[in-house]
C-alpha positions in Angstrom: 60.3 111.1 178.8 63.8 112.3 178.7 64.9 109.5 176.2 62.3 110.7 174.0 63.5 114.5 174.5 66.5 114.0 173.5 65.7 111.8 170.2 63.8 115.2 169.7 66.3 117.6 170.6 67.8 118.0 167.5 64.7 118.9 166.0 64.3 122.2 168.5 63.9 125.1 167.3 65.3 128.9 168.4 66.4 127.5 171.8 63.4 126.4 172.9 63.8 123.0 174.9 61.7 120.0 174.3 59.4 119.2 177.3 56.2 117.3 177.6 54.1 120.1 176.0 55.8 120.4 173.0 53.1 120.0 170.2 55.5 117.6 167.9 54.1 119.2 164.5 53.8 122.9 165.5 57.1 123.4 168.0 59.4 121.7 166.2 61.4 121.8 162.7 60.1 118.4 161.6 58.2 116.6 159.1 56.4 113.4 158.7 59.5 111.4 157.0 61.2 112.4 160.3 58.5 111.3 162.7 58.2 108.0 160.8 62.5 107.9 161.3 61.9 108.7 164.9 59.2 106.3 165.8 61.2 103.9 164.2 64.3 104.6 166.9 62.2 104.9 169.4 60.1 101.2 168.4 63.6 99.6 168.6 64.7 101.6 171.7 61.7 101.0 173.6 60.4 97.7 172.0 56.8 98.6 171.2 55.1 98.7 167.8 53.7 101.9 167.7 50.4 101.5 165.0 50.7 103.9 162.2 46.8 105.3 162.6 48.0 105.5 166.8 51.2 108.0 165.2 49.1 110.5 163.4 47.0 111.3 166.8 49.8 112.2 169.1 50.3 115.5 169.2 52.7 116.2 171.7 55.7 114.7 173.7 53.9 113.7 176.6 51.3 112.0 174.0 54.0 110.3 172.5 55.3 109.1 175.9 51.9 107.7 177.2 51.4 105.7 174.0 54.7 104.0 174.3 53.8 103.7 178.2 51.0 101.9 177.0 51.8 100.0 174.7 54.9 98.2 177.0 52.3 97.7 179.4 49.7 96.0 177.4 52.8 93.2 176.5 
């Protein structure tokens, strides 16, 4: 989780902090050519193929974490 915060951080907006709630979409100043950039990082980081119709359903951090838990455990 905190690996994935902080590929998020920069994305924060207005001082708000990235935590497991953050709703990926509504919280932060991002759009889809970023999340595709940072699923990419976080693919290599993490070494999971993360399937693209799997991306467009996670809504928030913790979402995002639980797929990639997921996914490295089902290797």
């Amino acid at each position: 989780m905190e690996e994935i915060c902080h590929e998020l951080a920069p994305y924060q907006a207005e001082q708000k902090l990235v935590t497991a709630e953050t709703v990926i979409y509504r919280d932060l100043s991002i759009d889809s050519l970023a999340v595709m950039d940072i699923v990419l990082e976080l693919e290599e980081r993490f070494d999971v193929a993360i399937p693209i119709n799997a991306v467009a359903e996670i809504r928030t951090v913790q979402e995002l974490a639980d797929t990639i838990i997921a996914l490295k455990a089902h290797r």
